[in-house]
N, C-alpha and C positions, 0 to 999 in steps of 0.2 A: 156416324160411321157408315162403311159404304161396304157391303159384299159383294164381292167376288165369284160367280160361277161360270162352270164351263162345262162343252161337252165336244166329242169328235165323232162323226159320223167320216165310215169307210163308204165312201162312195162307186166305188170299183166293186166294192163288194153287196152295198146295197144292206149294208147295217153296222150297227156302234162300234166304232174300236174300242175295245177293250183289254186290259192291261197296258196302257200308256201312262209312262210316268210325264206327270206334268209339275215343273216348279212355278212359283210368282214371285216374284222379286221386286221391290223400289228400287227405282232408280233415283241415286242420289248426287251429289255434287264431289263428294270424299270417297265415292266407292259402290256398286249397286249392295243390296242389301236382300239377302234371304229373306221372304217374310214366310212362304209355306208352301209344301209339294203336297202330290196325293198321286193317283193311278185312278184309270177311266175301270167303271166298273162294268158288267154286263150292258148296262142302257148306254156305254160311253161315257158317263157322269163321272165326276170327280163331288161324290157324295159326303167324303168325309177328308177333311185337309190337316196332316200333320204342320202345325204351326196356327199363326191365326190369319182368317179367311177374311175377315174385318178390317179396315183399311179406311186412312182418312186422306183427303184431295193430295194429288199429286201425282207421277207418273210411273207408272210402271210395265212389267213385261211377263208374260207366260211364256214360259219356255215349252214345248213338249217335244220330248225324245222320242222325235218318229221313227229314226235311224232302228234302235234297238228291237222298237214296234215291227218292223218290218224286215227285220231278221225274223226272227220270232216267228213270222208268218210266213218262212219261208219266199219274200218277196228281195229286188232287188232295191239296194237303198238309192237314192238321188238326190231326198232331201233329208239327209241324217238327223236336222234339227228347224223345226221351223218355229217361227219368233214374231211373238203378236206384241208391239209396244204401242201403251195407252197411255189416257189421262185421265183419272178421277177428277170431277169438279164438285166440289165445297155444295152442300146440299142435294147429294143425288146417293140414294140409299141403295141401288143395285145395279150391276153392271155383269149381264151375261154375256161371252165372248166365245160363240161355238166356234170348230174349225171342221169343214167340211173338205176330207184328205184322198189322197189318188194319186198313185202311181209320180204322175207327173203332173202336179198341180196340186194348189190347196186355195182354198175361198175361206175369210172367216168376213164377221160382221158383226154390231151388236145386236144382240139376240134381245128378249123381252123377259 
């Protein structure tokens, strides 16, 4: 099995977002498929995932609801929703996927 971690750093501001709800979903053939959300904690981290964060090859997607993030922050929204889609491959046990967010712009990559 393969996990799954993330993190989002506010770079306009020069630290973690925090309270960001993030989901992760498979992407399947019949339909995408919930697998499990959480929210960025103080470090940005999504530390603890309702659902399971464990996950076997194949492809899927993090959603984070920046929109509501950036209400919240008093900021204006642009990009309501931005959308990381991957691939898990058959013997690879971790796959970190930060998203580094701004105003107008967002960088993600896999992390280590």
């Amino acid at each position: 099995m393969t996990t799954i971690t993330t993190h989002v750093l506010d770079t306009a501001a020069g630290r973690p977002a925090a309270g960001l709800e993030v989901r992760l979903e498979r992407l399947e053939a019949g339909g995408d498929r919930p697998v499990a959300s959480g929210q960025t904690d103080a470090s940005g981290r999504v530390r603890t995932w309702s659902g399971e964060a464990e996950v076997g090859a194949g492809q899927y997607r993090l959603s984070f609801d920046t929109g509501a993030w950036s209400l919240a922050a008093g900021r204006p929204v642009f990009y309501p929703r931005v959308i990381i889609e991957f691939e898990v491959r058959e013997g690879e046990s971790h796959y970190h996927m930060p998203l580094l967010l701004a105003p107008f712009s967002y960088t993600t990559y896999r992390g280590s």
